[in-house]
N, C-alpha and C positions, 0 to 999 in steps of 0.2 A: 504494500500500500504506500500511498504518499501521504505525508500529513502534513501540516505545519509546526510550530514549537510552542513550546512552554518553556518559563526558563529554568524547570526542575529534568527538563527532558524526559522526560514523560507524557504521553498522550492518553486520555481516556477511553476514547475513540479515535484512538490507531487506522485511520481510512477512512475512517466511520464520516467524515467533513467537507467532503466533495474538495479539497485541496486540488490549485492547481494555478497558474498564473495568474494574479491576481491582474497584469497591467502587460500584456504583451505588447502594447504597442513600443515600447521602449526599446523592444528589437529592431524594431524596420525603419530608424532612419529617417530625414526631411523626405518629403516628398519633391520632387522636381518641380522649380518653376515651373506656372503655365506660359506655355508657347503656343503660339496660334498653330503650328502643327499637329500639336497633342488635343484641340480642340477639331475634333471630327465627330463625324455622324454616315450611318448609311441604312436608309429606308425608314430613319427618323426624324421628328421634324420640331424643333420648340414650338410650345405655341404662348406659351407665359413663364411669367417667373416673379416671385413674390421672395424680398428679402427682408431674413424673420432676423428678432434678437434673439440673444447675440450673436452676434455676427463673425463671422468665421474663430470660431471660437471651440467648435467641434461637440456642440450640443444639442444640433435636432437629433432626432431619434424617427420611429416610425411615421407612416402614412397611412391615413384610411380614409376612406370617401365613404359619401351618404346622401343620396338627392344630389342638390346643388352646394354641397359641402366637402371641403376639406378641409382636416386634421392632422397636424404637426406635434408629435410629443417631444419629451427631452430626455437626454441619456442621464444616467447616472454616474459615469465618472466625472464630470466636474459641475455637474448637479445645481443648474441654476437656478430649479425649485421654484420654477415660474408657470408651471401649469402648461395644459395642454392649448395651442393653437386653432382658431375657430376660424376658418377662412369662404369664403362668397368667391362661388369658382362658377357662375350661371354665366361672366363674361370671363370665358379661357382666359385672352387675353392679356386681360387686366386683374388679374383676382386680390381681392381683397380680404384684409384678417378683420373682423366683427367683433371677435370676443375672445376670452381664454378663459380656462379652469380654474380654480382655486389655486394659488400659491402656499407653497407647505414647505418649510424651511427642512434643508437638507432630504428633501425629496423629490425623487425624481416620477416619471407619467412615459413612461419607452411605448408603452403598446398599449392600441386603443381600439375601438370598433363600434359602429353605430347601430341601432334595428329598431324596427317597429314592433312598440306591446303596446298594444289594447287601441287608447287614443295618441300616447306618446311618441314622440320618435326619442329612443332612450342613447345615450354616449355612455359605452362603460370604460373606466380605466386602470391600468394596475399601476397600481403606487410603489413603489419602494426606496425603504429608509437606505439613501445614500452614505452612512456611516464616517460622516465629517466631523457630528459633531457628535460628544464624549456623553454629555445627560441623556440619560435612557430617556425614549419615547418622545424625540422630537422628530426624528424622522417619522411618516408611516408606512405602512406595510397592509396592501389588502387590496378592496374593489371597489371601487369609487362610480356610482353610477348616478348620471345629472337626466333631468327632463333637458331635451334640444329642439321642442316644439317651436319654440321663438329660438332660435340659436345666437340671437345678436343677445340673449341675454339669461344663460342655461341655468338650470335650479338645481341644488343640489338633493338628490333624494333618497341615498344611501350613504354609509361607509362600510366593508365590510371585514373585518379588522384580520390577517391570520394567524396576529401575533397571539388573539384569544387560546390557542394550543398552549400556552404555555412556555414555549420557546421562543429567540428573538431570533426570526426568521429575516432577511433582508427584503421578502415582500413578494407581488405578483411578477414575475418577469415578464412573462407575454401570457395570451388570452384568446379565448374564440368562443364567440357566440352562436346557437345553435339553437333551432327551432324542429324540437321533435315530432313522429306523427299523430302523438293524441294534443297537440299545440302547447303545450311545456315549453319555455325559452328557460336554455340552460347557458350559464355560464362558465367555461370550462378553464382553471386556472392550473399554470406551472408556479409552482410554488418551489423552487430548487434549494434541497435538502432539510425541507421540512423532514422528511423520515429518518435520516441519518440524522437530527435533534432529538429526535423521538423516539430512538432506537434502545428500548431499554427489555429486552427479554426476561421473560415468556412474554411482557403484556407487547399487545400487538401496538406497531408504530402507525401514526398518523402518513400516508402518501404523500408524493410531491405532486401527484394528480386532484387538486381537488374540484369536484362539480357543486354547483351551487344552482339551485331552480329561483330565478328570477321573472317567472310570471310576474309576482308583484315586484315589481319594482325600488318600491320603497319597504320591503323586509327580505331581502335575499338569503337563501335560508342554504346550511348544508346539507347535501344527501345526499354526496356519496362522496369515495378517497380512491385512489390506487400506488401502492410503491411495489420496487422491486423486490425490495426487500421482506415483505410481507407475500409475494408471491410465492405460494407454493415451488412451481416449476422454475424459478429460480433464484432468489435468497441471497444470504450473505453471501456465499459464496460464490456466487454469480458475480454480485457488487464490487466484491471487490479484485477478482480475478479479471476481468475489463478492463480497468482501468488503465491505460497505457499513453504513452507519445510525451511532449514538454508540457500542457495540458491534460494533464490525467486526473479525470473526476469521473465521478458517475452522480447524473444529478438529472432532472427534467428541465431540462430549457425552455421546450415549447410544446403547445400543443394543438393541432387542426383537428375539427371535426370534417365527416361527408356530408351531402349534402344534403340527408335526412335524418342526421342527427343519430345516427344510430351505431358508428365505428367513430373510435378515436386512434391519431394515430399522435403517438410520442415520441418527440428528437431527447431521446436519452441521452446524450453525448457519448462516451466511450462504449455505454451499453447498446448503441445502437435504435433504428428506429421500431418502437413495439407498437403493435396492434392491438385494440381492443377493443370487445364489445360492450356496447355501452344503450343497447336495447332496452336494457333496466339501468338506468343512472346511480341506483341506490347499490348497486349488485354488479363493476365492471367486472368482464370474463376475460382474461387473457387469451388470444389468438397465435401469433406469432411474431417475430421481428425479423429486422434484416439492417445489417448483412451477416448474420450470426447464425445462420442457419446450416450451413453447408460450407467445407473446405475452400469451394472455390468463390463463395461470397465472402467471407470474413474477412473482419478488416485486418492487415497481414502485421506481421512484426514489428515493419517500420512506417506504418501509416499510423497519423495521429488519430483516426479516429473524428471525435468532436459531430456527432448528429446533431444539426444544429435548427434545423426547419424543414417542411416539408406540404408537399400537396397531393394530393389525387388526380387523375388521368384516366378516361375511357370509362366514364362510370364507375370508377373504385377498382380498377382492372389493373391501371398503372401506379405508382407510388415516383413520384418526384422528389428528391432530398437533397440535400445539400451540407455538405460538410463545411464547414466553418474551421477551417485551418490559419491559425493565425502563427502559425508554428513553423517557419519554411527550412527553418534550421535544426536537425536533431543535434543532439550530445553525443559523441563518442568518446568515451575515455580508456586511457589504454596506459600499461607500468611501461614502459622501455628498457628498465633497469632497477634491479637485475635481475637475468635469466631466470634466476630458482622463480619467481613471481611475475613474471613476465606475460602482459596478454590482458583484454579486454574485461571492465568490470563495469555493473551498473554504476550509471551518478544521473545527477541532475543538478542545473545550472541556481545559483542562489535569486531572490527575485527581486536583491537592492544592489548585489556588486556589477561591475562592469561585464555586461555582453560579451563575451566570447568571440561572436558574430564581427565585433566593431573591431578586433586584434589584428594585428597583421598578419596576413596571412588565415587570419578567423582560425586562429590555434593559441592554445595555453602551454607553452611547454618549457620543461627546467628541471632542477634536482631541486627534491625533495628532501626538507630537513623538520623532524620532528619536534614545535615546540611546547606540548604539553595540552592540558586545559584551555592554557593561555586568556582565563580573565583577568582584567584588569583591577587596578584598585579601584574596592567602593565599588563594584559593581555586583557582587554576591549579595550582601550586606551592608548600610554604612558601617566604616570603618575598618572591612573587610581589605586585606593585606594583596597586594598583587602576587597571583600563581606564577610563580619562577618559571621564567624560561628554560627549558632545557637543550636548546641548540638557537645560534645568533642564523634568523631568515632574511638578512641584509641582503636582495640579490637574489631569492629564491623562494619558492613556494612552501607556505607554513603549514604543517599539517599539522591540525588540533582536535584534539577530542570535543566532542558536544558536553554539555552541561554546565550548571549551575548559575551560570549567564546568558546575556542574549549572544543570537551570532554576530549581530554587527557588531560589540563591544568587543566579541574573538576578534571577528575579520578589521575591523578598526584601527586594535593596537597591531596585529602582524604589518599591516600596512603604514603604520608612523615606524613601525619597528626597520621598515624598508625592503616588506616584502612583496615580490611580483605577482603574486598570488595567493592564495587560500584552497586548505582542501579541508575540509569540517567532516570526523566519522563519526558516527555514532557509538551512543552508550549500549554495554552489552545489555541492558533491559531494551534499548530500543532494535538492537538484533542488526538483522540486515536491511530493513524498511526504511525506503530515498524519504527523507526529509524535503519539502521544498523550503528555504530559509529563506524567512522574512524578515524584514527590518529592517532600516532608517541611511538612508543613501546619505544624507547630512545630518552631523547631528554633536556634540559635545559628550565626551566619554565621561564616565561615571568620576573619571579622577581630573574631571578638569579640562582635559586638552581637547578643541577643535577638530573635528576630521571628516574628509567628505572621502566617502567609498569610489575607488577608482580603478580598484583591480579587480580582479577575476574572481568569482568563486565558487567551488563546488561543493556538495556531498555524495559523499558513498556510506555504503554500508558498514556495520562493523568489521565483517571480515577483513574487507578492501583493506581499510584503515587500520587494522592489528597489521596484515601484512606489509603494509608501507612501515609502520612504527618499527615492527621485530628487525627489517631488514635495516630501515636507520641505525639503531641501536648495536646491530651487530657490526658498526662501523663499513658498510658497502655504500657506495654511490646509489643513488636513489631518483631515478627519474621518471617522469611520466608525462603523456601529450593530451591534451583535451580539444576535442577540434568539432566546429560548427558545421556540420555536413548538410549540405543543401539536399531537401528532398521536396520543393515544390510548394502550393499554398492549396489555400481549400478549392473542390470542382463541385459537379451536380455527379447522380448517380440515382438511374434510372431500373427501378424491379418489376417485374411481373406479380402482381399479389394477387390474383385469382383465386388461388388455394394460399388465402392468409396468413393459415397453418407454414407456407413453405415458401416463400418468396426467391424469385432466383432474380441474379443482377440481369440487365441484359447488354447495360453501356453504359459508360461514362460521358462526360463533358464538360472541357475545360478552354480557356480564353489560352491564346499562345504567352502571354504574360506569365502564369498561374505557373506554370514550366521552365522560365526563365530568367536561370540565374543573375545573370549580366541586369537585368534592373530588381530585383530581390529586395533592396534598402531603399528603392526611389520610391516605393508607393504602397498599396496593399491591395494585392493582387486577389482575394480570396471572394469566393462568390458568397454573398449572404442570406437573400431572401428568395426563394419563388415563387411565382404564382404562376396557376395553369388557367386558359381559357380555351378550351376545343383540344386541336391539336398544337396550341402554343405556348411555348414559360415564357414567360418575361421575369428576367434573375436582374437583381442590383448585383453586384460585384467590385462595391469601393472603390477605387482607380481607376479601374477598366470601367465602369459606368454601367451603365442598362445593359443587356442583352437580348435578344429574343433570339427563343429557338425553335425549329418544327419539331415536331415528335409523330411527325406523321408513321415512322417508321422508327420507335423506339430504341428501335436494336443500332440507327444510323442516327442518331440528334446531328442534326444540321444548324447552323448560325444563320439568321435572313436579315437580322438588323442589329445593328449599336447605336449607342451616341455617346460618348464622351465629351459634353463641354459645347457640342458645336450651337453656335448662334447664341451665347448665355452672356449675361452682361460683361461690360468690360473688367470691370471690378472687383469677379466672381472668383473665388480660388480654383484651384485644381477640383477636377469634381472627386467626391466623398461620399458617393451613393449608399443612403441606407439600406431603404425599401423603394419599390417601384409597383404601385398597384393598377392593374385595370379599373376603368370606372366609364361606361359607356366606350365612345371609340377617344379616350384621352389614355392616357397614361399619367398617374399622379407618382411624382418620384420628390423622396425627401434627400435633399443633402446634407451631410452632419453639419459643413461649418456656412455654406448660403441659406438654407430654407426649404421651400418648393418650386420644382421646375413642371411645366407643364406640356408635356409630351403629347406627340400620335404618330403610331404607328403607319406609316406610306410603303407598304410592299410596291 
């Protein structure tokens, strides 16, 4: 499993935390000036474009359409807790923002979606506590559903809290609204590691699936849950055996219904996309997933994984998904010296010291010298005594045991000490399980001194770490290479689900970017969202912009249109496409740092 730390080194739940990058974008680098080259299009067309606050600042978030509406939410990494975007799209053109949602300090509104109940046309939205600020219960976390009959001026008619479980859950991720056939409108939430908080056996945990019947509106009620981990057919063990790549979690990201309200399908992340029946809301039945079914679907050794989103195709016959790779770089670590230990061992990169990726060469390499615990003073305890070095890492990579402090206060002093790197193993309670190490890129050490993290850092398992330590000690030269190995960014990947039970791949599809190395750091190549209409996705994909694809023949996805940028104001950044949704013959797409562009499709 991967976890994060305590600074007793110890974990409770050991996996149990969905652990996993908390900020990848820190990998990939400025994006390239825009050039009027890189602003192209083909078989797309602008037709508007509306510029929201703030302003390239990288905080829209999703896009949904409703009538003559569209809607703008915001991210939650720098979380400007400004409410959801209400905008008047009747002239493409020209479209105008009306109104916006409540503002709720240190929380963010990513995913949203509009429907008709009863007399109302209702906006529901998922909240989640951004985690900026330290007093419990300022962020929220839950389902926020307004009346948008007058939309220049929306009412608020629920909140529906998820933190009532008991745990402090970070909130709704994304959502989908669904209208069953005895006319139930249900609300379907990804609530990511609610269950893994809940997980306290025999009693059964609370899912990261939860359904909510919002008939009424103003009392949205629970009735029904699903996690993996409560599934029979597959379990703890399941949970945590998945879990793989620089991103390794197993959590619910997201969730789509079809389009009678009757299957649900879940972008589990490393676990893959699962199926369920959802015929009875109160009672989901597990069906099947993919790509977990079969040798030659699974996701392989060195694929990240990350089921990120997904839709239906040919009446529930095809499965559209999409991997969310924000990882294009794996870890390889390997001893060089000496022979007796020589050869390849698990590690994972730390998630505040310097990138790997950004090294010359995108390698960590040197002799390894052992200096101990190596915390600092005053950082155990006040007035706790600094752990004696046991070898000077002036020039070399420090290899230090885990415990009793934090890593960055380890990796902090090796680095004033003057060393080129950090290799952090674990305590023998915490065995061989990758730690992903958090903590503070800037920050003043416990005894005083200034230091901003600038080297390298990793961890391995205990074993790794006894054997680098035994081989130091026995006075032999000690070296080893850690190198960022390009394997590509997220694509789409297309299944046959007919038999639910069994899904098989039948293709892939990826932008020529998504594959190539040589701009890997200029931009973010990975595909995000899709949506299916007939036989066409239209995917946002970050950098690369919109796409559309035919699926006429699933087993061949074919590319018919882009736009990247072309005709978008002068002023505009690089395009940052979140989402891109159909809505009549337009195309509503949100950029993280412009706003709304307003597209149509010209075969």
């Amino acid at each position: 499993g991967i976890s994060t730390d305590d600074p007793s080194g110890t974990d409770p739940l050991l996996g149990l935390d969905g652990a996993g990058l908390p900020r990848v974008e820190r990998f990939l680098g400025s994006q390239a000036p825009a050039r009027r080259a890189e602003r192209k299009a083909r078989n797309i067309t602008l037709i508007g474009a509306l510029k929201l606050e703030p302003f390239n600042a990288g905080v829209h978030a999703d896009v949904a359409g409703y009538k003559n509406l569209a809607f703008v939410g915001k991210w939650r990494e720098l979380c400007p807790g400004t409410g959801v975007d209400i905008i008047d799209i009747s002239r493409p053109a020209t479209p105008v923002k009306i109104a916006d949602t409540l503002d709720y300090l240190d929380t963010s509104m990513e995913d949203m979606q509009a429907i008709r109940i009863g007399e109302r046309d209702v906006l529901a939205i998922g909240l989640q506590d951004c985690g900026n600020v330290p007093t419990p219960g300022v962020g929220k976390s839950g389902l926020e559903l307004y009346d948008i009959t007058d939309p220049h001026n929306p009412q608020l008619l629920s909140l529906f809290d998820v933190d009532q479980s008991g745990v402090d859950v970070t909130g709704v991720h994304e959502l989908d609204l669904t209208a069953t056939p005895s006319g139930r409108v249900l609300a379907l939430l990804a609530v990511p590691n609610l269950e893994a908080l809940t997980f306290r056996p025999p009693a059964p945990s609370i899912g990261d699936l939860l359904i909510l019947d919002i008939t009424d509106p103003t009392n949205p009620t629970l009735i029904g849950e699903w996690g993996v981990l409560d599934e029979p057919a597959l379990g703890l063990d399941f949970y945590l055996g998945v879990a793989q790549g620089g991103d390794a979690r197993t959590l619910l990201h997201s969730v789509r219904a079809n389009q009678n309200g009757t299957r649900a399908y879940l972008s589990y992340w490393d676990a893959g996309f699962i199926i369920l029946d959802i015929s009875n809301p109160s009672s989901p039945v597990f069906r099947g997933f993919a790509p977990k079914t079969a040798p030659d679907d699974s996701y392989g050794p060195d694929e990240e994984g990350n089921a990120h989103s997904v839709d239906e195709a040919r009446g529930g016959n095809i499965l559209v998904t999409a991997d969310e790779d924000f990882s294009p770089f794996h870890l390889e670590f390997s001893v060089t010296a000496p022979a007796s230990i020589a050869g390849q061992y698990p590690a994972v990169e730390g998630a505040f010291t310097k990138p790997i990726v950004t090294l010359p060469g995108r390698v960590m390499t040197g002799e390894v010298v052992h200096v101990g615990r190596g915390c600092p003073e005053n950082s155990i305890v006040p007035g706790s005594p600094a752990d004696p070095y046991l070898a000077d890492p002036n020039g070399k990579i420090a290899l230090i045991e885990r415990g009793a402090c934090r890593f960055d206060e380890k990796i902090g002093r090796a680095q004033l000490a003057g060393a080129i790197g950090a290799i952090v193993y674990n305590t023998a309670a915490g065995g061989d399980a990758l730690v992903l190490m958090s903590g503070r890129q800037a920050f003043t050490l416990a005894d005083g001194r200034p230091v901003e993290i600038n080297i390298p850092g990793i961890f391995v398992g205990r074993s790794a770490g006894v054997a680098l330590r035994d081989a130091f000690d026995a006075v032999q030269v000690v070296s080893v290479k850690a190198s960022a190995v390009f394997d590509g960014w997220g694509f789409l990947r297309f299944f046959d689900i007919k038999d639910p039970t069994n899904p098989k791949q039948l293709s892939t599809f990826a932008t020529a970017n998504t594959n190539n190395e040589d701009v890997a750091l200029e931009g973010i190549w990975s595909v995000h969202n899709p949506e299916v209409r007939g036989n066409t996705v239209y995917a946002s994909w970050y950098s690369d912009g919109v796409r559309i694809i035919d699926i006429s023949s699933p087993s061949a996805p074919r590319e018919i249109g882009f736009w990247v940028g072309e005709g978008a104001p002068s002023d505009a950044p690089p395009v940052n496409i979140w989402s891109v949704v159909p809505h009549g013959d337009l195309l509503l797409v949100s950029d993280r740092n412009f706003g709304l562009y307003i597209l149509k499709h010209t075969p």
